[in-house]
C-alpha positions as CSV (number, residue, x, y, z in Angstrom):
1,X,61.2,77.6,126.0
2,X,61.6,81.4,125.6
3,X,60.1,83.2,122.8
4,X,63.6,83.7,120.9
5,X,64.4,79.9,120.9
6,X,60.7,79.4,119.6
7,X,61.8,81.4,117.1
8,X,65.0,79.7,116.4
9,X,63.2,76.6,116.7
10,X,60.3,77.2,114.0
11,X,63.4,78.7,111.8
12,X,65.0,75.0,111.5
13,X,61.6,73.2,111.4
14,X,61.0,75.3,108.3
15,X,64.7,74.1,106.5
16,X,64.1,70.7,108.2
17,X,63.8,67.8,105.0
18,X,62.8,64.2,106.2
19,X,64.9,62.6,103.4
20,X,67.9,64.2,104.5
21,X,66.7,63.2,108.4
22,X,67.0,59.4,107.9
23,X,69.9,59.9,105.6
24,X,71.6,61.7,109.1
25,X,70.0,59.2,111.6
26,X,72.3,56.3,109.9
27,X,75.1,58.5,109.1
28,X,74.9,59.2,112.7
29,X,74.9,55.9,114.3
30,X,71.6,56.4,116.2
31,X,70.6,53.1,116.2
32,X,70.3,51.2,119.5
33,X,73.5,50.3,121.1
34,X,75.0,52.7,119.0
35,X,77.4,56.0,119.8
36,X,74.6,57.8,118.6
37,X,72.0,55.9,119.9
38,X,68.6,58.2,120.4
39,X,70.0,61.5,118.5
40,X,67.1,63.3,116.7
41,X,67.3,65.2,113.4
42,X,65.6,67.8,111.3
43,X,67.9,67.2,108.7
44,X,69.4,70.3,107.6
45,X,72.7,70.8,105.3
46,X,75.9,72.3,107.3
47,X,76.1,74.9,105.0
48,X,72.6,76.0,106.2
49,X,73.0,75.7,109.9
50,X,76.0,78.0,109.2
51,X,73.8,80.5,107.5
52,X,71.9,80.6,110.7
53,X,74.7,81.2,112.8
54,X,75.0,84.8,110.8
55,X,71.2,84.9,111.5
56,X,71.3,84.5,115.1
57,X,75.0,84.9,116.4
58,X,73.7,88.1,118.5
59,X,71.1,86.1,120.9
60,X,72.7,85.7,124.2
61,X,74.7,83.2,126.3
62,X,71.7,82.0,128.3
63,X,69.5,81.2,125.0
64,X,72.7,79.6,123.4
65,X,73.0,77.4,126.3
66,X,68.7,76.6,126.1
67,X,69.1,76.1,122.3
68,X,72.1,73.5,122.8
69,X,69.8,71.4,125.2
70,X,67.3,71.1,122.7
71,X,66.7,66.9,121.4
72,X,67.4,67.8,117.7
73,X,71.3,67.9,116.4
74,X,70.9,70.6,114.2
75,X,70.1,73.0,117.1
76,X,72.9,71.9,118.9
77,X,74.9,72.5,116.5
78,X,74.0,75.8,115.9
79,X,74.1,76.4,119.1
80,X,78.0,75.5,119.5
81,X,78.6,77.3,115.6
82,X,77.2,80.2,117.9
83,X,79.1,79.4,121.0
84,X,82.7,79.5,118.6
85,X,81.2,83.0,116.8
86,X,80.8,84.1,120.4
87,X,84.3,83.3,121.6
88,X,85.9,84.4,118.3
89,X,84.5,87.8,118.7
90,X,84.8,88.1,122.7
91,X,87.5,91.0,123.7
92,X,87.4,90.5,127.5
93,X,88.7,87.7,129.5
94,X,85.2,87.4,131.7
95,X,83.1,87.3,128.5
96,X,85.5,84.0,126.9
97,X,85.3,83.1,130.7
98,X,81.6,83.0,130.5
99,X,81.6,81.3,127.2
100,X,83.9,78.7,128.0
101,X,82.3,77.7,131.4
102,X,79.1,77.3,129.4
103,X,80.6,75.2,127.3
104,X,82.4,72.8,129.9
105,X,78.9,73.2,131.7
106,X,77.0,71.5,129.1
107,X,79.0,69.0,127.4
108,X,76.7,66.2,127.9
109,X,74.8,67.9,124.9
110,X,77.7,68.2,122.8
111,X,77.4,64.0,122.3
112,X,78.2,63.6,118.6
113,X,82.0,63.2,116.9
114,X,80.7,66.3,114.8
115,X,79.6,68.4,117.3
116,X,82.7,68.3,119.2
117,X,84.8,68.6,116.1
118,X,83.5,71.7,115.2
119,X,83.6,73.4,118.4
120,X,86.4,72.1,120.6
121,X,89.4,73.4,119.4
122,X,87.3,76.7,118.9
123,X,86.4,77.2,122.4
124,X,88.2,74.8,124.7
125,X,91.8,74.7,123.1
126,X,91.5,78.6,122.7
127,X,90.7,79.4,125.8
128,X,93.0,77.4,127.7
129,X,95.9,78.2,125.3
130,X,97.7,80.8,127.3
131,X,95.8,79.2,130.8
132,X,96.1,76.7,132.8
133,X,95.9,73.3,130.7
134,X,95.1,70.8,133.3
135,X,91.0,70.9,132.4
136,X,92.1,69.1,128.9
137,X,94.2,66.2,130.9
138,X,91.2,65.5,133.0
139,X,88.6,65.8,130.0
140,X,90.9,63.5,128.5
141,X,90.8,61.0,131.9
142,X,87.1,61.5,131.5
143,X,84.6,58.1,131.3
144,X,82.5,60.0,129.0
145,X,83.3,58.9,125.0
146,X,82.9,62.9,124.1
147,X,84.7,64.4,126.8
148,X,87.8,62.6,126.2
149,X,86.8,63.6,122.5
150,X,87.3,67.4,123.1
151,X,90.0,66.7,125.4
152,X,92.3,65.6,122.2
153,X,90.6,67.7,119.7
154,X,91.0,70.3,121.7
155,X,94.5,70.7,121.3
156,X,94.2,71.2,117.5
157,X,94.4,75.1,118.6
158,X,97.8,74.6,119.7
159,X,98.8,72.5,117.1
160,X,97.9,75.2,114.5
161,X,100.4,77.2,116.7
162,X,103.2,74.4,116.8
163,X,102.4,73.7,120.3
164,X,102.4,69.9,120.4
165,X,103.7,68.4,124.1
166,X,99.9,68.6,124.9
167,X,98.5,66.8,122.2
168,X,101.4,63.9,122.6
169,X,100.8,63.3,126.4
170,X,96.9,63.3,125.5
171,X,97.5,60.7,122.7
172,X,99.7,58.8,124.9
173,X,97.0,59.0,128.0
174,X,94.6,57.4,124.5
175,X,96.8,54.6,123.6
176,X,94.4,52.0,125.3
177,X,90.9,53.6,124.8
178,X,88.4,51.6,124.0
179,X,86.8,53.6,121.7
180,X,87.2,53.4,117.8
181,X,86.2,57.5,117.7
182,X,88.7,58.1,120.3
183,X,91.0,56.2,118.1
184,X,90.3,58.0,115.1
185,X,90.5,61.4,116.9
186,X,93.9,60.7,118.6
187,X,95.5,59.7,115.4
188,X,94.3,62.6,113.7
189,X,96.0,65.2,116.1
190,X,99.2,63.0,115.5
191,X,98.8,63.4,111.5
192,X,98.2,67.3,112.2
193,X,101.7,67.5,114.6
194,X,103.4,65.1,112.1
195,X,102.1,67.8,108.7
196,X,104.0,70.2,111.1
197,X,106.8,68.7,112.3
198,X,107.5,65.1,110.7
199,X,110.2,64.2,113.5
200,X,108.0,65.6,116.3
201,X,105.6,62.3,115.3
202,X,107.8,60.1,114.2
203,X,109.4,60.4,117.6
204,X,106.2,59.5,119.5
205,X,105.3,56.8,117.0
206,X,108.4,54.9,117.4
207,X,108.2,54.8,121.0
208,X,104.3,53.5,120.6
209,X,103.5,52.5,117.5
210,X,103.0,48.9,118.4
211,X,100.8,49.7,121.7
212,X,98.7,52.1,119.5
213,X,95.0,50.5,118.2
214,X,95.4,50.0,114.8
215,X,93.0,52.6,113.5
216,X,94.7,55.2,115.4
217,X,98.2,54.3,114.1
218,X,96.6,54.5,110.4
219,X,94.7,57.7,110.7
220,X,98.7,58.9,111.9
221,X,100.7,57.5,109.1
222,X,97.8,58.2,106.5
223,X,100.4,61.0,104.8
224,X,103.7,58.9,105.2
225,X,105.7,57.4,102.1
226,X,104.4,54.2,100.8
227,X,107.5,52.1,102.4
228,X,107.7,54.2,105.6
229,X,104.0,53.3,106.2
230,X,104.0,50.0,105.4
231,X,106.9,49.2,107.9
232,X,104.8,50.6,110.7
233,X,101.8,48.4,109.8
234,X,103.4,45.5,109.7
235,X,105.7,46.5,112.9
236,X,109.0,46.1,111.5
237,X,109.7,50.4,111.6
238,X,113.4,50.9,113.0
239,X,114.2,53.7,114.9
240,X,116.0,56.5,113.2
241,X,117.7,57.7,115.2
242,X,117.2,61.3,114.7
């Protein structure tokens, strides 16, 4: 551990507060068998971590990559909140390269629902935007529980653009994940396309509404009209043929 991520390091142990630690820990799901299981915390706020980010935006890639293999969840989320500064910032396609490659590099590290929601859209949808988006198809093939994560969250970037093709085939490729957090991730990318463009999700949910896990089907229709969502849940919806 270099001198700089000492210093980073000592930084959170100093904002760290046990009560909030255990608090996270549950939150977290870190217990055994859990998606969580073994995560470590200082316990520190968001709010604060993001405070840092101002504090420490400016240390390079390489210590950015060393901080987000650290055991602790707070410095790996700074670490990303630094990675998306970073890429925000970057004005030449080998520096977002560079960024982005550290990123996919390490996402063994990013191995919490948080972490990649902060991050993924940020870096991995904004990056590939205007590229080549097969990485996001095989992220979201992946037999990792996080990589298929930012696979589908990743596409949030286009969705903010009304982009959504991507983010339907991904949700389709989800329809028989195992995962309740892939679940809940999938059906919130529909939610986002359907506050967009209603018929661009009704469309997919007619076709798949009664394949789809029912928490991912609920987290999509969480916006719909009383009756509307109803008829889904109890899989009686006609199409409309619109």
């Amino acid at each position: 551990m270099n001198s700089k991520i000492k210093q980073i390091m000592s930084k959170l142990r100093e904002l760290s507060d046990s009560d909030i630690a255990v608090h996270s820990q549950r939150f977290f799901k870190t217990g055994k068998g859990e998606y969580g299981e073994g995560d470590r915390f200082l316990g520190i706020r968001v709010p604060t971590i993001r405070q840092c980010v101002r504090e420490y935006r400016a240390i390079s890639l390489e210590d950015t990559t060393e901080l987000l293999k650290s055991p602790f969840h707070e410095a790996r989320l700074l670490a990303l909140l630094i990675l998306v500064a970073k890429y925000a910032s970057a004005n030449v396609n080998a520096e977002q390269d560079a960024i982005y490659r550290a990123y996919r590099g390490n996402t063994e590290f990013i191995n919490n629902w948080d972490l990649v929601d902060c991050s993924a859209e940020h870096v991995v949808g904004a990056h590939l935007f205007l590229r080549d988006r097969k990485p996001i198809y095989r992220l979201v093939r992946s037999k990792s529980l996080w990589e298929r994560r930012i696979g589908i969250i990743s596409t949030f970037h286009f969705i903010k653009r009304k982009d959504f093709p991507d983010t339907l085939e991904c949700a389709k490729l989800l329809l028989h994940d195992k995962e309740d957090l892939i679940h809940k991730a999938a059906g919130w990318m529909l939610r986002e396309v359907g506050k967009r463009d209603h018929n661009a999700e009704e469309k997919f949910l007619e076709r798949h509404y009664k394949q789809m896990p029912r928490t991912m089907l609920r987290y999509a229709i969480e916006r719909f009209p009383e009756k509307e969502r109803l008829a889904y849940l109890h899989g009686t919806k006609q199409a409309s043929g619109k």
